[in-house]
MIDONU-288495 format. One record per residue (C-alpha): residue number from 1; residue in one letter; y, z, x negated. Coordinates in nm, 4 decimals. Layout:
MIDONU-288495
+-----+-----+----------+----------+----------+
!   n ! res !       c2 !       c3 !       c1 !
+-----+-----+----------+----------+----------+
! NUM !   A !        Y !        Z !        X !
...
+-----+-----+----------+----------+----------+
END
This chain:
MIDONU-288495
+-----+-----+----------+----------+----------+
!   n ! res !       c2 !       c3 !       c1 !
+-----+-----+----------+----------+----------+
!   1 !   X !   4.0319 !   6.9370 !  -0.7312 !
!   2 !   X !   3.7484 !   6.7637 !  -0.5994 !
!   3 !   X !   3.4268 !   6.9836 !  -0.5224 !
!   4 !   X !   3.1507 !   6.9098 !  -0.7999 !
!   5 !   X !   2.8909 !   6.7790 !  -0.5069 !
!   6 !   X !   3.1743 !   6.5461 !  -0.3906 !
!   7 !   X !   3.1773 !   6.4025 !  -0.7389 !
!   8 !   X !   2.8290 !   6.3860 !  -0.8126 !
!   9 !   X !   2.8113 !   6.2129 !  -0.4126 !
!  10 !   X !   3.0707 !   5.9704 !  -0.5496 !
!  11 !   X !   2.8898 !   5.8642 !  -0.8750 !
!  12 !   X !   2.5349 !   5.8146 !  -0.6896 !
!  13 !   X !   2.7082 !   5.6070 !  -0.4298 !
!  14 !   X !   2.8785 !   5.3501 !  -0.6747 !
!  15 !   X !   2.5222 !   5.3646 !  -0.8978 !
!  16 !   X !   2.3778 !   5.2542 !  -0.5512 !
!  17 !   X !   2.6522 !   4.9873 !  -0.4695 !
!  18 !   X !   2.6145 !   4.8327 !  -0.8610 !
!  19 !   X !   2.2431 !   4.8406 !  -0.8084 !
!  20 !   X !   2.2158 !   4.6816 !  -0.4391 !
!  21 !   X !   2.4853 !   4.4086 !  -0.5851 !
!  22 !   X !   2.2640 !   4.3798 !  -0.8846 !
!  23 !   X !   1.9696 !   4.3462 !  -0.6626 !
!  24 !   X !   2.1781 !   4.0812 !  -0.4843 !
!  25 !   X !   2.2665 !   3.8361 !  -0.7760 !
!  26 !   X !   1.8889 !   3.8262 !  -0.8678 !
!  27 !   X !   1.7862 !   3.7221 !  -0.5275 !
!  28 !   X !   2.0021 !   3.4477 !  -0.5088 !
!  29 !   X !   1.9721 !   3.2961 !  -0.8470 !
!  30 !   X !   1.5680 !   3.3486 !  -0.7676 !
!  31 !   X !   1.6404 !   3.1462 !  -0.4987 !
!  32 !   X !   1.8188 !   2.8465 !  -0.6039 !
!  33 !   X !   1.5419 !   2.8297 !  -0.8976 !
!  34 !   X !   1.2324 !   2.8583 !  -0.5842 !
!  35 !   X !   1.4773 !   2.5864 !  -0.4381 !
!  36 !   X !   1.5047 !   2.3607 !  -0.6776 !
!  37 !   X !   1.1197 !   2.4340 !  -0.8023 !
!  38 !   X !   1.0073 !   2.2882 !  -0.4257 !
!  39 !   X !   1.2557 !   2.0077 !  -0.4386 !
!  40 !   X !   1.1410 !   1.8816 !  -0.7730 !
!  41 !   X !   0.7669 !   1.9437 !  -0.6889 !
!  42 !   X !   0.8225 !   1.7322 !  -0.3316 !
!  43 !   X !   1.0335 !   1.4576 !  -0.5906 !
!  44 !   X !   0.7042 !   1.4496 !  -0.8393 !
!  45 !   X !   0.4765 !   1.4284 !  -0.5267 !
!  46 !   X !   0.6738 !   1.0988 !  -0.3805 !
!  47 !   X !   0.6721 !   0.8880 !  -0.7341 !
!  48 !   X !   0.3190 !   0.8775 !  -0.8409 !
!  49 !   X !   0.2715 !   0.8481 !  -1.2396 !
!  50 !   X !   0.0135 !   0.7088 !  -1.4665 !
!  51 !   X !  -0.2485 !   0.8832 !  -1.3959 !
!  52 !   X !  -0.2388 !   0.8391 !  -1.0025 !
!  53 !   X !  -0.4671 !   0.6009 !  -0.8806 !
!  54 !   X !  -0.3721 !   0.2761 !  -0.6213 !
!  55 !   X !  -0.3435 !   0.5106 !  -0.3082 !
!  56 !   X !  -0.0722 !   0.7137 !  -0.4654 !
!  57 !   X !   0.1013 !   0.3512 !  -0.5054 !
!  58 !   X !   0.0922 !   0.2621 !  -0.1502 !
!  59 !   X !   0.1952 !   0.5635 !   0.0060 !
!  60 !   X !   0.5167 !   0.5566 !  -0.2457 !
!  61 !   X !   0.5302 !   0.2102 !  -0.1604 !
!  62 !   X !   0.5330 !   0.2919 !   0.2119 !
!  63 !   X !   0.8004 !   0.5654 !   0.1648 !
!  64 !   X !   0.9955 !   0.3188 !   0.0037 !
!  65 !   X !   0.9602 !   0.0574 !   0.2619 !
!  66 !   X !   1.0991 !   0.2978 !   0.5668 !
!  67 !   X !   1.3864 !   0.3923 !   0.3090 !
!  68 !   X !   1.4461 !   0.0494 !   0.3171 !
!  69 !   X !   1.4453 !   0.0057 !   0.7039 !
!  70 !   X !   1.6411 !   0.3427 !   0.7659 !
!  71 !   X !   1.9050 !   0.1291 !   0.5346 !
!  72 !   X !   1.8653 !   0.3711 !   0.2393 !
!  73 !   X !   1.8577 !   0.1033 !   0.0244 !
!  74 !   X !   1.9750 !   0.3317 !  -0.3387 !
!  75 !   X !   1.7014 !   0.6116 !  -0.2726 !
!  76 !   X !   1.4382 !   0.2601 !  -0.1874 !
!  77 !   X !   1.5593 !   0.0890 !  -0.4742 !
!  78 !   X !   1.4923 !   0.4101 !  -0.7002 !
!  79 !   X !   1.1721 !   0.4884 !  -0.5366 !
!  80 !   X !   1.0091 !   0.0945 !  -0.5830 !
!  81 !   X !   1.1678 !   0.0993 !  -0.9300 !
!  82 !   X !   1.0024 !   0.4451 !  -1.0216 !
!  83 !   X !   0.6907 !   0.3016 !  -0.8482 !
!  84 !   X !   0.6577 !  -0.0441 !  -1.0368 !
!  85 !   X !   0.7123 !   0.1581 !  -1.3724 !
!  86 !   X !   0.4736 !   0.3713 !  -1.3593 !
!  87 !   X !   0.2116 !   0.0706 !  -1.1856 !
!  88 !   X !   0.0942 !  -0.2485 !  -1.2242 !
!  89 !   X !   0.2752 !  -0.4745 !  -0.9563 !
!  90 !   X !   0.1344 !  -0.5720 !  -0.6604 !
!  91 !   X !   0.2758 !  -0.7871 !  -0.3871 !
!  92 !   X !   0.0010 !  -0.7141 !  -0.1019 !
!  93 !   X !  -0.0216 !  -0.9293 !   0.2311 !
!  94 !   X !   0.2188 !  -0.8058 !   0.5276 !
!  95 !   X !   0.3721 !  -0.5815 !   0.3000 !
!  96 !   X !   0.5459 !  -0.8201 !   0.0083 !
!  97 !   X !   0.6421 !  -0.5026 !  -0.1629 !
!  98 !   X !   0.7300 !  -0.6760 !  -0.4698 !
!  99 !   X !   0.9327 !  -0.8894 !  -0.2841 !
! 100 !   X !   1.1062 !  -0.6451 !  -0.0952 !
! 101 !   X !   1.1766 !  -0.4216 !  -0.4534 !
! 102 !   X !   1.4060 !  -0.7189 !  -0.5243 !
! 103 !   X !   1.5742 !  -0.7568 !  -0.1971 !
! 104 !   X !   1.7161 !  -0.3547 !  -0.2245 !
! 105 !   X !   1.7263 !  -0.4051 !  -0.6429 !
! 106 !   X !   1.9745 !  -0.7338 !  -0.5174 !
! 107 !   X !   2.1774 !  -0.5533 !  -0.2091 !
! 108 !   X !   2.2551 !  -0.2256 !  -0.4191 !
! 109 !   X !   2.3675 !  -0.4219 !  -0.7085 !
! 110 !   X !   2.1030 !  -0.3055 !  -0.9496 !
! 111 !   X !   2.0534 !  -0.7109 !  -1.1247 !
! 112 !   X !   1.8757 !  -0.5634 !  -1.4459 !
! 113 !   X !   1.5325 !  -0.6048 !  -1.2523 !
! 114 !   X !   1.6439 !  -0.9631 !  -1.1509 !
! 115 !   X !   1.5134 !  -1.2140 !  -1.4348 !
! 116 !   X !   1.1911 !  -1.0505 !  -1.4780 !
! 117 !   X !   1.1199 !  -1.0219 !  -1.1053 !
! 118 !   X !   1.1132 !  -1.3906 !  -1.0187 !
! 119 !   X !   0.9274 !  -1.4405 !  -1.2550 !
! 120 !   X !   0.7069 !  -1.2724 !  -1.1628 !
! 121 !   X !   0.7458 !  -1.3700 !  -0.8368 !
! 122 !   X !   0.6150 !  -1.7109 !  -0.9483 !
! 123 !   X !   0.4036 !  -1.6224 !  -1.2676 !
! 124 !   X !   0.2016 !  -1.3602 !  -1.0991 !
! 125 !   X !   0.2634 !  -1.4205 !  -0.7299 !
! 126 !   X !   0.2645 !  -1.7568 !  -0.7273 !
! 127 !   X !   0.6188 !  -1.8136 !  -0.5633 !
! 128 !   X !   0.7298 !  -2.2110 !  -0.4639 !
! 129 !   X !   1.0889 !  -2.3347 !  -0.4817 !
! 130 !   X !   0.9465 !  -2.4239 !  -0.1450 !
! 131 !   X !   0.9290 !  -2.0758 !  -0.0407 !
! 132 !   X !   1.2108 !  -2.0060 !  -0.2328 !
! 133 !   X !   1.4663 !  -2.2019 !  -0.0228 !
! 134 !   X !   1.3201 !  -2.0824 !   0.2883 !
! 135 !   X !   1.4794 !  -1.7298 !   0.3121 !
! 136 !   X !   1.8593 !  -1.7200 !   0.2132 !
! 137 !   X !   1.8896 !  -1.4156 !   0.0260 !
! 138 !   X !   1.5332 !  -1.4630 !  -0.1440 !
! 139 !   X !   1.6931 !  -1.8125 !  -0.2833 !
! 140 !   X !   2.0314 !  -1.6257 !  -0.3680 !
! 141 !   X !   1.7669 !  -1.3933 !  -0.6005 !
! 142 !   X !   1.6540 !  -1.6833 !  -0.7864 !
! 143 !   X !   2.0015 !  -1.8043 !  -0.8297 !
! 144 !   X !   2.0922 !  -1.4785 !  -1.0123 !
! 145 !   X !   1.7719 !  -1.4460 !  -1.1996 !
! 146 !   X !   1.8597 !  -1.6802 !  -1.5444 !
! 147 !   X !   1.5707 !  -1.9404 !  -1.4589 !
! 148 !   X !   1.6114 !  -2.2915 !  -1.4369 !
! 149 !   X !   1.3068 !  -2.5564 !  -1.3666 !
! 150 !   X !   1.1461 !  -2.5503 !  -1.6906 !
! 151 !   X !   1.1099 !  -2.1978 !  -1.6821 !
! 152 !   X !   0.9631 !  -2.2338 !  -1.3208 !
! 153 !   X !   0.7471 !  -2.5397 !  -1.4076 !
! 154 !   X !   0.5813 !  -2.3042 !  -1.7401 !
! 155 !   X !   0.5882 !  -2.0226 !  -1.5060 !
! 156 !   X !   0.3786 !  -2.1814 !  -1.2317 !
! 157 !   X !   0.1625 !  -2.3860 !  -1.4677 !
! 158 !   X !   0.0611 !  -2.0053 !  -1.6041 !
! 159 !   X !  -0.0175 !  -1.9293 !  -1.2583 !
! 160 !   X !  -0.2343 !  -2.1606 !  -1.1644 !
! 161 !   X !  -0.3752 !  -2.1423 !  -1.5398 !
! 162 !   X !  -0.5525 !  -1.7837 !  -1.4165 !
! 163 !   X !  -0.7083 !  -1.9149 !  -1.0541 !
! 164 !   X !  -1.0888 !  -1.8763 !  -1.1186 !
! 165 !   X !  -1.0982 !  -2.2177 !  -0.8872 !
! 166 !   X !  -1.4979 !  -2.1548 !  -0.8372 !
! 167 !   X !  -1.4695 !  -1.8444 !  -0.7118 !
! 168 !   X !  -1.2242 !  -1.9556 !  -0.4663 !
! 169 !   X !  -1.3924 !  -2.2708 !  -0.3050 !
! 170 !   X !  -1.6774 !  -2.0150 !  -0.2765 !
! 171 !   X !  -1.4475 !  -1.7387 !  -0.1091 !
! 172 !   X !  -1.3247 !  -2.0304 !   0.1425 !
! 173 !   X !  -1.7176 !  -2.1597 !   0.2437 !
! 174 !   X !  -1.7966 !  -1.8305 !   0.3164 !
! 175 !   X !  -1.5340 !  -1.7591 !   0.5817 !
! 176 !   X !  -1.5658 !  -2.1180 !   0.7314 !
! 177 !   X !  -1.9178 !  -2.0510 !   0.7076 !
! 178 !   X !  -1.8535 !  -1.7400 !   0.9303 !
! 179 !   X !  -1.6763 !  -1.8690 !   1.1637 !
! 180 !   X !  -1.8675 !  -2.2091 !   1.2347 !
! 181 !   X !  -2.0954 !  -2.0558 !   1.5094 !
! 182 !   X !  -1.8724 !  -1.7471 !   1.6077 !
! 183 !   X !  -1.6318 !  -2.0057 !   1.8337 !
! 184 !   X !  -1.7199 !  -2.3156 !   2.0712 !
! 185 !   X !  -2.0858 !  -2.2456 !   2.0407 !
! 186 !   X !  -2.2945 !  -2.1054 !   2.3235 !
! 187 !   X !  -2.6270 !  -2.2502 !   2.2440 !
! 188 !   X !  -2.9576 !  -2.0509 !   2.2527 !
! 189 !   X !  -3.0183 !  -2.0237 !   1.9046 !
! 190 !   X !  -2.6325 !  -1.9090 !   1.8154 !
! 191 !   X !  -2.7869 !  -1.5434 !   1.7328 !
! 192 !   X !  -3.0120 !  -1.7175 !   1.5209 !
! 193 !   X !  -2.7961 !  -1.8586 !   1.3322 !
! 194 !   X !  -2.5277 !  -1.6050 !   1.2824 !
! 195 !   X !  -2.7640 !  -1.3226 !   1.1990 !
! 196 !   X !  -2.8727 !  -1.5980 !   0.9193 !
! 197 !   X !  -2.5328 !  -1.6744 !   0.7851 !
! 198 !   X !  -2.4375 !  -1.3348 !   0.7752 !
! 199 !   X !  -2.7296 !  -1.2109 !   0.5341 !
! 200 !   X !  -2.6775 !  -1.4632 !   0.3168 !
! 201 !   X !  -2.2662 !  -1.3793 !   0.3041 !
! 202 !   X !  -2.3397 !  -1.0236 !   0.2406 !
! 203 !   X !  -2.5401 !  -1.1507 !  -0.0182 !
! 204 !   X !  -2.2668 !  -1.3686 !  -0.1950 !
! 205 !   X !  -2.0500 !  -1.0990 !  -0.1041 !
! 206 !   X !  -2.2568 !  -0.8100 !  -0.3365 !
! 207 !   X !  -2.2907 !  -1.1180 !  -0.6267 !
! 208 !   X !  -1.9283 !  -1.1690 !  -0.6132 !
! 209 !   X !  -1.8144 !  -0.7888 !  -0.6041 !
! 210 !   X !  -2.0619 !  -0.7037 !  -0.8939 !
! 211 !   X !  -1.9315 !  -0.9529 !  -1.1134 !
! 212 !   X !  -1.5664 !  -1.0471 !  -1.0217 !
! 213 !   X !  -1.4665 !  -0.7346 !  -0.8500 !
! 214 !   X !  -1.2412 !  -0.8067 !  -0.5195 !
! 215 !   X !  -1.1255 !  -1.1834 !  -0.4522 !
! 216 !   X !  -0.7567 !  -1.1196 !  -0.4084 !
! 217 !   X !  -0.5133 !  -1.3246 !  -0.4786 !
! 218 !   X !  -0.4362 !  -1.2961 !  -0.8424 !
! 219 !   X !  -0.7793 !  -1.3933 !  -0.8876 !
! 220 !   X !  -0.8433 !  -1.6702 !  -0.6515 !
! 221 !   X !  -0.4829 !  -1.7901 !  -0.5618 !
! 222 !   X !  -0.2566 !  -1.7460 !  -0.2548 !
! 223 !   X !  -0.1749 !  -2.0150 !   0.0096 !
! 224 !   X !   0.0240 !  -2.2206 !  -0.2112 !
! 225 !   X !  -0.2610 !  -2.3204 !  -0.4463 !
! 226 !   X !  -0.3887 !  -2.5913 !  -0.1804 !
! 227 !   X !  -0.2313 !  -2.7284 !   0.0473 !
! 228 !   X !  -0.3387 !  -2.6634 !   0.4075 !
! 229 !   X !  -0.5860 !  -2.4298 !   0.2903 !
! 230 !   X !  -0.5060 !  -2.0630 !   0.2875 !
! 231 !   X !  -0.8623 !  -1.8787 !   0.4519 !
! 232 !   X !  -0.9162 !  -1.6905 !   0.1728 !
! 233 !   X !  -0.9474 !  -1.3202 !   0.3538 !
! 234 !   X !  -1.1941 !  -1.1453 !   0.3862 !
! 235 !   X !  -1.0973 !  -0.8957 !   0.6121 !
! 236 !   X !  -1.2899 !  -1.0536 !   0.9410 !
! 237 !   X !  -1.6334 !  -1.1540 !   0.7152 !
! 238 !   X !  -1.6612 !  -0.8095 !   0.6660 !
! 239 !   X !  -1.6870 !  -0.6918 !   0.9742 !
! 240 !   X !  -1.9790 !  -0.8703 !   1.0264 !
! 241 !   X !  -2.1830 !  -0.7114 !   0.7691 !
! 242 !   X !  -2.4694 !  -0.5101 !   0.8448 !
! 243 !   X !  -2.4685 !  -0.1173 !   0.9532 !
! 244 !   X !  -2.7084 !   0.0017 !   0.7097 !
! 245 !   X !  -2.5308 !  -0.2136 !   0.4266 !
! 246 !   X !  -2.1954 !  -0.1814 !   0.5072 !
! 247 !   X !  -2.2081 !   0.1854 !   0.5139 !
! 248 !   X !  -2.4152 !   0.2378 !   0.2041 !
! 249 !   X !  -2.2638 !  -0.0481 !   0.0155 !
! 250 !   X !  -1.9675 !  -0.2167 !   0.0883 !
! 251 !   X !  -1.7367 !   0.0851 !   0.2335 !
! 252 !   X !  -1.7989 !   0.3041 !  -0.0430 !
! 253 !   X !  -1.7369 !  -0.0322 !  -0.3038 !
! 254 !   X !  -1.4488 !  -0.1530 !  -0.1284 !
! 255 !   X !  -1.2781 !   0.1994 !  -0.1263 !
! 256 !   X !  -1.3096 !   0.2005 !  -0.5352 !
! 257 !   X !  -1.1169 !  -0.1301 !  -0.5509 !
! 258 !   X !  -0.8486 !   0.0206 !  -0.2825 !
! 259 !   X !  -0.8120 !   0.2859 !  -0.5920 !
! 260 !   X !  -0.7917 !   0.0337 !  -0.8487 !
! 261 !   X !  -0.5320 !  -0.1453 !  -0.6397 !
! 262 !   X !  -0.7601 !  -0.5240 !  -0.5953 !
! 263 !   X !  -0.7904 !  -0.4596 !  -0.2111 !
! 264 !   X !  -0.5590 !  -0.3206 !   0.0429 !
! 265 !   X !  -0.6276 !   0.0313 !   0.2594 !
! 266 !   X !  -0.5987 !  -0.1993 !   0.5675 !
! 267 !   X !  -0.9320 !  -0.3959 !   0.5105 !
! 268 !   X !  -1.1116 !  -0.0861 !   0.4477 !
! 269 !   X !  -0.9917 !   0.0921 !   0.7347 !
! 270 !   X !  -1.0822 !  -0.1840 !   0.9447 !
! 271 !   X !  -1.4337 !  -0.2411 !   0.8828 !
! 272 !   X !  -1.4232 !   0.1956 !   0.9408 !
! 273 !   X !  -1.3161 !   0.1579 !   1.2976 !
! 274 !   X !  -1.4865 !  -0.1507 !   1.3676 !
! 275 !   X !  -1.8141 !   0.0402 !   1.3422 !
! 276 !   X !  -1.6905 !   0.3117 !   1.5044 !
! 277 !   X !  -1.5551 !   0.0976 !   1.8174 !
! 278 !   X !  -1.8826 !  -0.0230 !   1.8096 !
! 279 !   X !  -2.0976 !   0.2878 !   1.8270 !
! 280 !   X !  -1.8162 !   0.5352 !   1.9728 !
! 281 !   X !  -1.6038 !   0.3386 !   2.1684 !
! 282 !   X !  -1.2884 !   0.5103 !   1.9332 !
! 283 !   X !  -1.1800 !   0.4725 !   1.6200 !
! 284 !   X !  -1.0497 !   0.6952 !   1.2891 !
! 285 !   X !  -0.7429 !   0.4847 !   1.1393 !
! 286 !   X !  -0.6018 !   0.3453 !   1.4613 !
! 287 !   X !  -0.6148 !  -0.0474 !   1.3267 !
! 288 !   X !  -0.6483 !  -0.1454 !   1.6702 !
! 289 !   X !  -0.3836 !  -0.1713 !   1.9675 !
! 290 !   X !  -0.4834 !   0.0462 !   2.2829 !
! 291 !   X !  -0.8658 !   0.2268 !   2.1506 !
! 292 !   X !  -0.8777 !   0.5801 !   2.1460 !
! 293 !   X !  -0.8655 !   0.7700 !   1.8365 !
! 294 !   X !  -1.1065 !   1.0361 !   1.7402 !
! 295 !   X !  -0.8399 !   1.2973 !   1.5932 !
! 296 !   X !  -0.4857 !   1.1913 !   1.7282 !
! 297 !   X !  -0.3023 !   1.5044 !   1.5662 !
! 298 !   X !  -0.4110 !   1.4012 !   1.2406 !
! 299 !   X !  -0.3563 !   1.0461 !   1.2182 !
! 300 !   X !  -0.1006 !   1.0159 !   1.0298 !
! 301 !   X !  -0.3186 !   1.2318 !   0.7410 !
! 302 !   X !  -0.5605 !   1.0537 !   0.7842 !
! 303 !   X !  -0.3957 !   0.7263 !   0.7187 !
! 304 !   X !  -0.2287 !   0.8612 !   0.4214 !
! 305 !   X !  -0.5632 !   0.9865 !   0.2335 !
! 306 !   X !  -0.6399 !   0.6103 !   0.2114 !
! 307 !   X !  -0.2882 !   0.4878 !   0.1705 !
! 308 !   X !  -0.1675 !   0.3238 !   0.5358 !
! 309 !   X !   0.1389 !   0.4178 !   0.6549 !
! 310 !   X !   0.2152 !   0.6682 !   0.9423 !
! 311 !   X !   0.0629 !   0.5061 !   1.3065 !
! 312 !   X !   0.3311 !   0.3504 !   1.5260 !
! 313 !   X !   0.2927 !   0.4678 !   1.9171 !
! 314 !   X !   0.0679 !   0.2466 !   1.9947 !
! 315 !   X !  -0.2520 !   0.3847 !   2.0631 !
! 316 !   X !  -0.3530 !   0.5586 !   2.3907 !
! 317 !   X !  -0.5064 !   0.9367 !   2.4638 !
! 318 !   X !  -0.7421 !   1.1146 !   2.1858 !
! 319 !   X !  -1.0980 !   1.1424 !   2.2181 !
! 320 !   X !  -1.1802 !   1.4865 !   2.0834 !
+-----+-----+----------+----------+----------+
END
C-alpha cells in the first residue's frame, strides 16, 4: 500500500502535467491567431482601399510590378486586380501599369478583365491599332477582348471627345517656349531672356493648376492625339521655376495632385532634388544617376512616403 505522501506526490504531479499541457495548447492556438493577425494586417497594408489616397496606389502598384518581374504573375495579377478595384485606373508614363495588369490578367489565364481593359486601353488611354500591332502579346489581348473596329472607332472617337485641345496647344508652347533659348544659344542677352520666359511660365503654370488641376494625359491627350507632337511634360519646365515659388507654391500643389493621382511621385521628387543639387550638391529621392544622397539608409522610406519604388544601386556614398 502506497504511503499517503506518495499519493498525494502523485496527484500534484499529474495536476501539474494537465496544467503545463493546458498551458501548452493555449500558447499555441494564441499563436497561430498573433500569426495570422500579422499576416492579414501586412495583406490589408499591401492592397490599399477606398479611403487610401494616390500614394497608397503606387506603392501597391509598385509591389505588383516586381511580383510581376520576380515571375509571380497569380500573386501580381491579384494584387493589380485588388488595386484597380478599389482605384480609379491610371496608366502613368514609364510605368504602363494598366497595361501591364492585362499582360499578368492574360498569362495567368484570368480573361474576365479582358473586354473591359482594352477598352479602356483605347477609351481612356487612348490606345492605336497602331500601337496595338506593335507588341505581340499586347495585339494577342485585343484579339481576345470581344472588340471589333466599330467598337474601336466609338471608343477612340470618345477619347478624343474629352481632350480639352486649348489647354493642350497651351501645355506644348510652354515647353517649346522653355526650351527655345536653353539650347544653341550663347548670346549675351540669353539670361535675359530665360529669366523672362520663365516668369511668365510659372505664371501660366499657377493659371492652369488653379483652374484645370494637373495637365496629364486624360486631360490634354497622349502622343497619339497629334502626330509628331508628343512634348506635353512638364517635368523639365518645372525645374526651372523659381526658389521662393517653387517651394511655397508649386511643391506643396503638385504633392496634392500626386494624392489625387493627376501627377506622378517622379515629377515631384524631381523638382525636390533638383533644388537640393543645386544648393547642397546631394539630393533626398535619388532621381539622379551618381549624386550623393542626404540619408542613404533610408532611401528606400523615403521613396515610399511619396510613392517611388525602392532605389536601384545606382547612386554613390551618403552625405550625412
Amino acid at each position: 500500500m502506497e504511503n499517503w505522501i506518495v499519493i498525494y506526490l502523485k496527484y500534484k504531479m499529474k495536476l501539474y502535467i494537465n496544467f503545463n499541457w493546458f498551458v501548452a495548447v493555449l500558447l499555441f492556438v494564441l499563436f497561430l491567431l498573433i500569426g495570422c493577425s500579422v499576416q492579414n494586417s501586412q495583406s490589408k497594408k499591401q492592397i490599399p482601399n477606398k479611403k487610401s489616397n494616390y500614394i497608397d496606389y503606387y506603392n501597391a502598384i509598385n509591389k505588383a510590378k516586381k511580383y510581376n518581374i520576380l515571375k509571380l504573375y497569380d500573386r501580381s495579377y491579384e494584387l493589380y486586380d485588388s488595386v484597380f478595384n478599389n482605384f480609379k485606373p491610371k496608366n502613368t508614363i514609364l510605368k504602363y501599369e494598366y497595361e501591364d495588369y492585362l499582360y499578368v490578367a492574360y498569362n495567368t489565364k484570368n480573361y474576365e478583365p479582358i473586354n473591359l481593359g482594352v477598352k479602356n486601353l483605347i477609351e481612356k488611354f487612348g490606345y492605336t491599332f497602331d500601337y496595338f500591332n506593335e507588341k505581340a502579346t499586347l495585339y494577342n489581348i485585343f484579339l481576345k477582348s470581344n472588340i471589333d473596329s466599330v467598337d474601336y472607332k466609338k471608343y477612340r472617337k470618345n477619347y478624343l471627345k474629352k481632350i480639352n485641345f486649348g489647354l493642350r496647344d497651351t501645355v506644348i508652347e510652354i515647353i517649346k517656349r522653355d526650351q527655345k533659348y536653353r539650347r544653341n544659344y550663347d548670346m549675351p542677352d540669353k539670361i535675359k531672356k530665360l529669366d523672362s520666359i520663365d516668369k511668365i511660365n510659372e505664371e501660366l503654370l499657377i493659371y492652369i493648376f488653379e483652374k484645370y488641376g494637373y495637365p496629364y494625359d486624360e486631360i490634354i491627350g497622349n502622343g497619339s492625339v497629334q502626330k509628331g507632337i508628343n512634348h506635353t511634360i512638364l517635368s523639365a519646365t518645372l525645374l526651372h521655376t523659381k526658389d521662393s515659388i517653387r517651394l511655397n507654391y508649386f511643391l506643396p500643389k503638385i504633392l496634392g495632385f500626386i494624392k489625387k493621382g493627376s501627377c506622378e511621385p517622379f515629377i515631384y521628387a524631381r523638382m525636390v532634388d533638383n533644388y537640393q543639387f543645386i544648393k547642397y550638391n546631394k539630393q533626398i529621392y535619388g532621381t539622379y544617376v551618381n549624386l550623393e544622397l542626404s540619408d542613404s539608409l533610408k532611401i528606400d522610406s523615403i521613396r515610399y512616403s511619396i510613392g517611388l519604388p525602392k532605389l536601384r544601386k545606382r547612386v554613390t556614398k551618403s552625405i550625412m
